[in-house]
C-alpha positions as a printed NumPy array, in Angstrom:
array([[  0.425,  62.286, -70.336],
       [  1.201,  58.518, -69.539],
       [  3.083,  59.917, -66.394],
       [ -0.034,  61.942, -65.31 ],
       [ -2.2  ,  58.624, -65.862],
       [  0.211,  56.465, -63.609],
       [  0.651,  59.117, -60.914],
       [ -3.583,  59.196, -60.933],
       [ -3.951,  55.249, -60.346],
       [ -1.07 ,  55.369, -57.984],
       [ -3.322,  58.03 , -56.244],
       [ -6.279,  56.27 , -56.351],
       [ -4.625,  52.516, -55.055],
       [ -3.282,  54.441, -52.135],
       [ -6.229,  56.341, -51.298],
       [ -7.936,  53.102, -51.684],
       [ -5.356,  51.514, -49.063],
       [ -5.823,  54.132, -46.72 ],
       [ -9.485,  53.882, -46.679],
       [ -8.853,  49.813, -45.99 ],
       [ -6.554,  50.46 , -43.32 ],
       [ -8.999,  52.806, -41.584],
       [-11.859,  50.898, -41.914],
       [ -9.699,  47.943, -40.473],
       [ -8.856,  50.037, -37.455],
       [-12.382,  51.281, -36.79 ],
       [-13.383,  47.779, -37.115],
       [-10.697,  46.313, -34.688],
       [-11.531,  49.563, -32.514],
       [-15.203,  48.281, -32.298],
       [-14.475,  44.599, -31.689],
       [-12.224,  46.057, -28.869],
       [-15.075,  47.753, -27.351],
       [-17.164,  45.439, -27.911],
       [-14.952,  42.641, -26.268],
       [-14.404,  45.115, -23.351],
       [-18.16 ,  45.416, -22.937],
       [-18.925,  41.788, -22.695],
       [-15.714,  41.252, -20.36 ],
       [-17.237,  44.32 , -18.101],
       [-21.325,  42.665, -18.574],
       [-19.679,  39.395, -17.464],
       [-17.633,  40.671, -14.412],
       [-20.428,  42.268, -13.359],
       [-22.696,  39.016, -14.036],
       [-20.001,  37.263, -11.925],
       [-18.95 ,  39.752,  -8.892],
       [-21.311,  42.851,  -9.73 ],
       [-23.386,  45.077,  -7.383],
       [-27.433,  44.326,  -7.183],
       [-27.231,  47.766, -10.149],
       [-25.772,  45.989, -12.696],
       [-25.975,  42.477, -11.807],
       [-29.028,  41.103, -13.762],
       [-32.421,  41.414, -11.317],
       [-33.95 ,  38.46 , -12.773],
       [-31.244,  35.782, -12.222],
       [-30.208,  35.293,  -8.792],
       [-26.84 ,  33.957,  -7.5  ],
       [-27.287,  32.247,  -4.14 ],
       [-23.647,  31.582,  -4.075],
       [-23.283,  35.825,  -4.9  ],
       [-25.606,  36.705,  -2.433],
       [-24.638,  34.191,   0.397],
       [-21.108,  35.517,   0.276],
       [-22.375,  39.323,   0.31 ],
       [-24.258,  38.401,   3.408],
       [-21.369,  36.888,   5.325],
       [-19.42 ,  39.678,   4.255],
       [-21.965,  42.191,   5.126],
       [-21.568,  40.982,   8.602],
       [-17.993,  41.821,   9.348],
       [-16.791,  38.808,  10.522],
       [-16.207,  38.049,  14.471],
       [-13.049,  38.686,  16.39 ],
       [-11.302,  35.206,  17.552],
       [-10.559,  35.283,  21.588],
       [ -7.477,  37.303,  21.04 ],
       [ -9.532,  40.398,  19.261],
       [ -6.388,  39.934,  16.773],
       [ -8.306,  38.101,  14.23 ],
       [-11.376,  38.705,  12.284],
       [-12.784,  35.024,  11.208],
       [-15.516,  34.951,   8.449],
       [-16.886,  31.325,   9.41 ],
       [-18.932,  29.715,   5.892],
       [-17.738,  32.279,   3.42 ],
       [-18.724,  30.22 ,   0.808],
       [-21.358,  26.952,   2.054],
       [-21.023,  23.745,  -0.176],
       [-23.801,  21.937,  -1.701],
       [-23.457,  19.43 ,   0.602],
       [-23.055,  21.672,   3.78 ],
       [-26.341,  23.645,   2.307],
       [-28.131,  20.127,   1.97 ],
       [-27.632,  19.095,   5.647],
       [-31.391,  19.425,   7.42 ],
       [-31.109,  21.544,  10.437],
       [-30.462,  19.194,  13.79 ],
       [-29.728,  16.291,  11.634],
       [-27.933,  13.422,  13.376],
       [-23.636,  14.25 ,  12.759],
       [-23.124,  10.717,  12.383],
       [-24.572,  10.805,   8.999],
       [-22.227,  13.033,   8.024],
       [-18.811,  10.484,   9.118],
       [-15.791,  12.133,   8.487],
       [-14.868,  15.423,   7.169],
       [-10.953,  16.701,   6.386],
       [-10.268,  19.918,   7.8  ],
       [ -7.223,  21.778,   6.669],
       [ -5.261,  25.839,   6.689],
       [ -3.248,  27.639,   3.933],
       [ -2.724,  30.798,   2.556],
       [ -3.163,  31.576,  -0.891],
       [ -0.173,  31.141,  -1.831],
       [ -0.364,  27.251,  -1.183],
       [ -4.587,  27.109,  -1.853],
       [ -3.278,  25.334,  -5.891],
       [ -2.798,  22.285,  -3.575],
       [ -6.712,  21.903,  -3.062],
       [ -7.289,  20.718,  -6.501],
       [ -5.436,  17.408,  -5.82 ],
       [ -6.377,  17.152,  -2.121],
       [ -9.882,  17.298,  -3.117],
       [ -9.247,  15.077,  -6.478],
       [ -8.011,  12.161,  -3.888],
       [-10.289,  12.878,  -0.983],
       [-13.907,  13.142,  -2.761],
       [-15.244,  13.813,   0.566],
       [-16.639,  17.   ,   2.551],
       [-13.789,  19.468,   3.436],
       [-13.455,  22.435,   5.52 ],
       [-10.935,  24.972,   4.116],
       [ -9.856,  28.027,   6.251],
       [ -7.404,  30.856,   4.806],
       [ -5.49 ,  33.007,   5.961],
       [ -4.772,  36.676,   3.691],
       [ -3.098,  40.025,   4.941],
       [ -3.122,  43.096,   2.932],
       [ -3.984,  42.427,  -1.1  ],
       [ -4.668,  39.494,  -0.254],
       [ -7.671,  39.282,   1.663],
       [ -9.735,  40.446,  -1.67 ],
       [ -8.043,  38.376,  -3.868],
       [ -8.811,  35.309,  -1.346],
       [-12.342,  36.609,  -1.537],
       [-12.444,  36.555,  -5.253],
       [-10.787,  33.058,  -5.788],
       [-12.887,  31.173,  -3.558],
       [-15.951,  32.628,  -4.854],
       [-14.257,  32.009,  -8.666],
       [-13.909,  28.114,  -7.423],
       [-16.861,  27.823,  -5.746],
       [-18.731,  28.681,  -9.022],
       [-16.605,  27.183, -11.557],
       [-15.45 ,  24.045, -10.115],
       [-18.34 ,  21.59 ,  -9.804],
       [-16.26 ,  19.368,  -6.897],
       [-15.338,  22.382,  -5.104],
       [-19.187,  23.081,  -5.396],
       [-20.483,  20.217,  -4.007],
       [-17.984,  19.337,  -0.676],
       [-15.947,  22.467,  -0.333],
       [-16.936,  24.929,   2.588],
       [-14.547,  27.783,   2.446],
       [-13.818,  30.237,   6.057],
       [-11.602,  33.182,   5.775],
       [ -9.644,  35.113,   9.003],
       [ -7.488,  38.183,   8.334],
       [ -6.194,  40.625,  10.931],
       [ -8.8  ,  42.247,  13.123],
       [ -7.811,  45.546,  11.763],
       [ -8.673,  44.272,   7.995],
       [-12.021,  43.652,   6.486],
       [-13.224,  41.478,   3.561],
       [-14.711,  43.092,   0.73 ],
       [-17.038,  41.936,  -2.463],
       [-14.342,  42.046,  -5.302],
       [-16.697,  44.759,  -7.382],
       [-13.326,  46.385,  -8.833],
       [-10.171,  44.766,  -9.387],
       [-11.309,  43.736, -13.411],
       [ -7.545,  43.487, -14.268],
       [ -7.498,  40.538, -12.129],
       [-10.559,  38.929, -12.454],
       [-12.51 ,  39.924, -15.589],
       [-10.837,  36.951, -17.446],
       [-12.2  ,  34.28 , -14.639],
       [-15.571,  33.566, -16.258],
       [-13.346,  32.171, -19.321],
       [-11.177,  29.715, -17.45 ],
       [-13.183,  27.323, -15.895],
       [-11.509,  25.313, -12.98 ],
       [ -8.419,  24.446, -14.559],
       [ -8.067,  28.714, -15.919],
       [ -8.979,  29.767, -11.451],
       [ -6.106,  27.06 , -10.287],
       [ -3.787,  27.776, -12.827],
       [ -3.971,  31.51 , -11.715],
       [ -3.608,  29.912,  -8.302],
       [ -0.593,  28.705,  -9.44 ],
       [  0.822,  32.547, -10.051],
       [  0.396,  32.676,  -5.946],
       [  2.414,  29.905,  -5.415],
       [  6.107,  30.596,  -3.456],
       [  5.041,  34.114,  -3.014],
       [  6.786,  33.951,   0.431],
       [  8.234,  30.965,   2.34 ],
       [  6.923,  29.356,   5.136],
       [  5.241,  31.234,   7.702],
       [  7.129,  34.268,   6.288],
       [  4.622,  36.28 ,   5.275],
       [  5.223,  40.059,   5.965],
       [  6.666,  42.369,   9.135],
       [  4.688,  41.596,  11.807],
       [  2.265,  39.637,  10.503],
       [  2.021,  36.072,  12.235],
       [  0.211,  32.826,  10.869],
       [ -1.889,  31.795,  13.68 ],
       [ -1.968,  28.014,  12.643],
       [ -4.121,  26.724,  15.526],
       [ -6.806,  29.692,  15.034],
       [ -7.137,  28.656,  11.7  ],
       [ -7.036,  24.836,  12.682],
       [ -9.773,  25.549,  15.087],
       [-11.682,  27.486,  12.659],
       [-11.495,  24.626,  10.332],
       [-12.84 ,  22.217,  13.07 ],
       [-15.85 ,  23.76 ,  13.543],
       [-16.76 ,  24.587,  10.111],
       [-18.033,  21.521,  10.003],
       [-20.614,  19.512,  11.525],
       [-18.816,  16.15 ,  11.06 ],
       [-18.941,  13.435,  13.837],
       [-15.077,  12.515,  13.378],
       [-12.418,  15.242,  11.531],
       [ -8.981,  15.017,  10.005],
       [ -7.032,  17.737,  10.494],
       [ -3.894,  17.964,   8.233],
       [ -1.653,  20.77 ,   6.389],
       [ -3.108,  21.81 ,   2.813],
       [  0.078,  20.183,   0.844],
       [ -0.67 ,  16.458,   2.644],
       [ -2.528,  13.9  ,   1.095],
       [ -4.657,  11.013,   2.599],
       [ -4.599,   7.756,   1.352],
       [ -7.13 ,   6.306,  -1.421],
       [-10.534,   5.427,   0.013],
       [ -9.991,   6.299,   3.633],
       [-13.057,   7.924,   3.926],
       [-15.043,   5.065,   2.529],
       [-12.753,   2.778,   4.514],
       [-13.4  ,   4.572,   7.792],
       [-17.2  ,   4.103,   7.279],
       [-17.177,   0.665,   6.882],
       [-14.639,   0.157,  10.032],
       [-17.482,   2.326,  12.203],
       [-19.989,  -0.059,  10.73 ],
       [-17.559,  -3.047,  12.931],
       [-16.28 ,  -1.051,  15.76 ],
       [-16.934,   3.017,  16.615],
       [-13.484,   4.581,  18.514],
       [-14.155,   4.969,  22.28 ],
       [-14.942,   8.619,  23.522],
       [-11.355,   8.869,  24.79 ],
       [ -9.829,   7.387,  21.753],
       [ -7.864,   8.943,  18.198],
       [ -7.121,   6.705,  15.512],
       [ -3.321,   7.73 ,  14.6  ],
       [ -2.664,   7.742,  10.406],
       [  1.093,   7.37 ,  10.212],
       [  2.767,  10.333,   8.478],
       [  5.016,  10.196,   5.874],
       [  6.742,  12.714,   3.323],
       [  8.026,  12.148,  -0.422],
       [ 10.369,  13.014,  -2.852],
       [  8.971,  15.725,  -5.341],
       [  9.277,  13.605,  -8.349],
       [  7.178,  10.938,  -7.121],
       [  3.817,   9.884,  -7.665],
       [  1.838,  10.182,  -4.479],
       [  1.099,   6.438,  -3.357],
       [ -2.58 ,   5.542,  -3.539],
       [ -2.281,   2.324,  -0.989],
       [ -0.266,   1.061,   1.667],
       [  1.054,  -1.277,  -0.986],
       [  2.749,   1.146,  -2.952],
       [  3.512,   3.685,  -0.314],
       [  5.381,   0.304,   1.385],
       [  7.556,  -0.22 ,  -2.251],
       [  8.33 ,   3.546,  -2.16 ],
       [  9.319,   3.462,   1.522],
       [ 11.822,   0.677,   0.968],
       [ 13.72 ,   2.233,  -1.546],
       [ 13.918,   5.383,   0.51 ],
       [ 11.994,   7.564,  -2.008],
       [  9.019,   7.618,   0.748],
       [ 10.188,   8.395,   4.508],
       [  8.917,   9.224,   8.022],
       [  7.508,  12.832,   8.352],
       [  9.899,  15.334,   9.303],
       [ 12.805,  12.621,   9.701],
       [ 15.853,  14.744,   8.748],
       [ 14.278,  17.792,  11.006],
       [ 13.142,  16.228,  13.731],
       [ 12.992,  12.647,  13.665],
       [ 11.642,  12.118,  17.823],
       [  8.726,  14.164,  16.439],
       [  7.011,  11.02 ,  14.537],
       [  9.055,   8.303,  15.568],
       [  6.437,   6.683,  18.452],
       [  4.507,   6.042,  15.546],
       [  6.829,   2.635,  15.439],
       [  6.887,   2.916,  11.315],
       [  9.1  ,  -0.102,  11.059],
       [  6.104,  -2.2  ,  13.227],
       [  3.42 ,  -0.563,  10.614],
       [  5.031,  -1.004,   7.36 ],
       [  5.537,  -4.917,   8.439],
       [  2.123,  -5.745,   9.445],
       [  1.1  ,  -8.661,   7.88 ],
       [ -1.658,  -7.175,   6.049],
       [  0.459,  -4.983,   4.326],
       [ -2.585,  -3.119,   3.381],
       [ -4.914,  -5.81 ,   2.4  ],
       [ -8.176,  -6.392,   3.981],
       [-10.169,  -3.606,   5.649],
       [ -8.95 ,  -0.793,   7.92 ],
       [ -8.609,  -1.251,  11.539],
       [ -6.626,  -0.502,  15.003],
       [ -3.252,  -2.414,  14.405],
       [ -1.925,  -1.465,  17.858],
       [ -2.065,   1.301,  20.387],
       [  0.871,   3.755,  21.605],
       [  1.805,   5.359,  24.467],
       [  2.264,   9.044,  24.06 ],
       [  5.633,   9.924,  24.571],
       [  7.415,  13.718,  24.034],
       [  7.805,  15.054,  21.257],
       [  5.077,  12.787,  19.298],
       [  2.696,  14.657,  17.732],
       [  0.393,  12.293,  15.205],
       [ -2.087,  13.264,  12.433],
       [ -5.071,  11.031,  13.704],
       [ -8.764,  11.453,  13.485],
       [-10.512,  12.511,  16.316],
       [-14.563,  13.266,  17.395],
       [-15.281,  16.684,  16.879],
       [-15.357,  16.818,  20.942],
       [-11.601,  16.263,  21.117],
       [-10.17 ,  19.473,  22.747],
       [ -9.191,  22.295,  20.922],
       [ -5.53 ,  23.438,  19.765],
       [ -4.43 ,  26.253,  21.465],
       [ -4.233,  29.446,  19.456],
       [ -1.863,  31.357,  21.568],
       [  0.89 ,  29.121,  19.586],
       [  1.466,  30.742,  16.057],
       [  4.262,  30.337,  13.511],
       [  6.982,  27.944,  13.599],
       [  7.106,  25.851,  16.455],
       [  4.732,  23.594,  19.215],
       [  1.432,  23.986,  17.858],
       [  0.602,  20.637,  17.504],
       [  2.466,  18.69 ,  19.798],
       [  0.607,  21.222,  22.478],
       [ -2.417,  19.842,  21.576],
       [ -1.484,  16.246,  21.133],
       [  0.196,  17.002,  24.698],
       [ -3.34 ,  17.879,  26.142],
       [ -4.96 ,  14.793,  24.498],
       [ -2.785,  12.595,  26.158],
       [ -3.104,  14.725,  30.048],
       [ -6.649,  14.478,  29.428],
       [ -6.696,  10.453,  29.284],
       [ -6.913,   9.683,  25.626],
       [ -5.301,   6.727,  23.827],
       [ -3.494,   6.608,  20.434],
       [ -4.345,   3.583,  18.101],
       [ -2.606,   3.297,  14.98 ],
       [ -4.489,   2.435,  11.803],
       [ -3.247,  -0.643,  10.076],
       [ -4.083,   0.596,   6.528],
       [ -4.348,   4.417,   6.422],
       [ -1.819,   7.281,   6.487],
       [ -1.294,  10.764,   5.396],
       [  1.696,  11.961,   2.89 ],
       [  3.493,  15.441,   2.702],
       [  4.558,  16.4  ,  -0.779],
       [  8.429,  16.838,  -0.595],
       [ 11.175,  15.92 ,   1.727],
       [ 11.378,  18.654,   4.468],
       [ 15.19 ,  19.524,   4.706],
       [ 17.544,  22.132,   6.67 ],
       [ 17.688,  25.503,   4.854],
       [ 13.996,  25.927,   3.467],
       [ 12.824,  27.259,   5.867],
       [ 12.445,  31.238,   6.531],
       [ 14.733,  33.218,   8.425],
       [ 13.142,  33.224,  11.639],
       [ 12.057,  29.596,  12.636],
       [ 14.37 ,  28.881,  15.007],
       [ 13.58 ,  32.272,  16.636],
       [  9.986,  31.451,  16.81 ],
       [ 10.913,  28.032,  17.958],
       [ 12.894,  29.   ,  20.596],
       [  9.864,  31.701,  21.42 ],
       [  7.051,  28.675,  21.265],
       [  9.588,  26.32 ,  22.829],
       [  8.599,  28.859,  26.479],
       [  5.226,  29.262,  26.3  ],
       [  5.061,  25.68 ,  25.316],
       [  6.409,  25.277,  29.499],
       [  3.559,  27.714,  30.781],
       [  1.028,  25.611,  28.567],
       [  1.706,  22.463,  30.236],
       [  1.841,  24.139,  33.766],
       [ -1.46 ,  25.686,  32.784],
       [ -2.689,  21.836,  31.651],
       [ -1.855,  20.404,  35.758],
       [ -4.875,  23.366,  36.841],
       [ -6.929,  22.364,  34.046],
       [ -7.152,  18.411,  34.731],
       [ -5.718,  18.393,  38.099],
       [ -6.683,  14.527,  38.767],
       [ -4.625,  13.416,  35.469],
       [ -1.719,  11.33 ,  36.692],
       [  0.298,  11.882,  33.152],
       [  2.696,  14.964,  32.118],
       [  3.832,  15.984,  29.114]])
């Protein structure tokens, strides 16, 4: 009889247990539905069709970026390329009145990348603080998940917001979609905020080396370059590579120098170029880029690759000016151009364009640089500015093929500058 109880309450406690455990799984069963439904209500809020989207809250940034989709892009000269020009406007691009003056708007930075190097906008933009033109370059997968990230940074990162105007080119063969699908990818987004989209940027980073992107596929630098030119309606422009940084201030600096003395029409202002070691702390100022640069922790651009390449700069004349980076910016002296210089500087937006039949590894920018000078301009070096690349560039990083496409550039590089002697046939300089 005592047995029979015990057995009964042992009957009952388990039943009892059972029953919890259900409920607990029905329960965690709902909260997972639940949880899935707000994640699905939110992606939709955030990339959904007009149908589920809500009708009475509008997303300009949304609907802007399903127009310039809609309209399928344009082929570049080549019919290679499919460039979506403004995929995503700024506030400040949005903000400009129509036929307003470009000098009001001074100086823009306009810079390439694919997304596997796009984490280095976050501290591009945290030093620059200034309008910047961003164009990107995705094959395959990528081109959606481009789509979807600058959309995702565009909404969630107020400074991306305000001065960030985003282009996109693919191949001609590829089109850029609205990320409706894809959840696995990009449900979480709406959670992150800025720091959550870069640090997924971050995922994307070393996903191939270099220029080495896929069979076949080729980065057409100066497209993009030119690309990133126009999308902007700046009176002067900075072109530089996505993982280079500008000094502090150089935009305010450069304001206050046009306020003194505005470049001549056939003039570039030249910002020395420099590269550092990874574990440094990108210099701020001349002052503490010179301190870096004289224990060897800071050195010329390129120096162990191709050391010709930058050396007309004349960094030993620049780094002992006697300013030393005090007092406000100006032209410390003028260079000849001399092969194989080819200087980060900025330029009017009428300076000619870089030539896009260059792509990879190889001659893309001294081409350019090569026309500026056949076409009559002059170099002037800034006393106080300069540009830094994150990382010494060394033998061995490179992909596979460089010196192939070097070699490759390094001939149509000789038809270019024949080409140049038809184009300004009264020029008595040569590259």
């Amino acid at each position: 009889m005592h047995f029979s109880k015990k057995c009964s309450v042992f009957k009952v406690v388990l039943s009892a247990l059972l029953i919890v455990a259900l409920l607990q799984l029905l329960y965690l069963s709902f909260l997972s539905k639940l949880h899935g439904k707000q994640q699905r209500y939110k992606y939709s809020e955030l990339f959904g069709s007009k149908k589920t989207a809500n009708q009475g809250e509008k997303n300009p940034r949304r609907e802007h970026l399903r127009y310039s989709l809609s309209t399928g892009g344009i082929f570049d000269g080549s019919g290679q390329y499919r460039v979506y020009k403004n995929l995503i406007k700024s506030d400040f691009s949005t903000n400009q009145k129509p036929g307003a003056d470009p000098r009001s708007h001074h100086l823009a930075l306009a810079t390439h990348t694919t997304i596997n190097n796009l984490h280095h906008l976050s501290s591009l933009l945290e030093r620059w603080q200034n309008p910047l033109s961003v164009v990107i370059f995705a094959n395959g997968q990528d081109v959606k998940f481009a789509t979807a990230f600058v959309y995702a940074l565009s909404l969630f990162c107020p400074q991306v917001q305000a001065l960030v105007d985003f282009h996109l080119v693919c191949h001609s063969g590829e089109m850029a979609s609205f990320p409706d699908q894809d959840r696995e990818h990009f449900a979480g987004l709406e959670d992150m905020g800025c720091s959550g989209v870069f640090a997924k940027l971050e995922s994307y980073r070393d996903k191939y080396k270099n220029y080495a992107i896929g069979n076949n596929v080729s980065y057409p630098n100066n497209l993009l370059r030119n690309v990133a030119r126009s999308g902007t309606d700046a009176a002067y422009i900075l072109v530089i590579d996505i993982d280079m940084i500008p000094s502090a201030n150089l935009h305010h600096q450069f304001v206050a120098m046009l306020m003194r003395r505005e470049p001549a029409a056939d003039e570039v202002l030249v910002l020395p170029a420099f590269e550092i070691r990874h574990t440094r702390k990108m210099p701020a100022t001349k002052a503490e880029l010179v301190q870096l640069y004289q224990v060897g922790e800071v050195r010329p651009f390129y120096d162990e690759l191709c050391p010709r390449c930058q050396a007309p700069t004349n960094y030993s004349q620049w780094v002992n000016l006697a300013s030393r980076g005090s007092g406000p910016l100006e032209v410390a002296y003028a260079i000849n151009w001399a092969d194989p210089w080819e200087p980060f500087y900025i330029g009017a937006r009428t300076v000619p364009l870089y030539d896009e039949n260059f792509r990879q590894y190889g001659f893309n920018r001294i081409s350019q640089a090569c026309e500026l000078h056949i076409a009559g301009y002059r170099f002037s070096v800034l006393s106080n500015a300069f540009v830094v690349h994150r990382g010494f560039k060394v033998q061995g990083e490179f992909h596979s093929r460089k010196d192939e496409e070097n070699r490759k550039n390094r001939i149509l590089f000789r038809s270019f500058k024949e080409s140049l002697k038809a184009k300004y046939p009264n020029s008595p300089r040569h590259c």
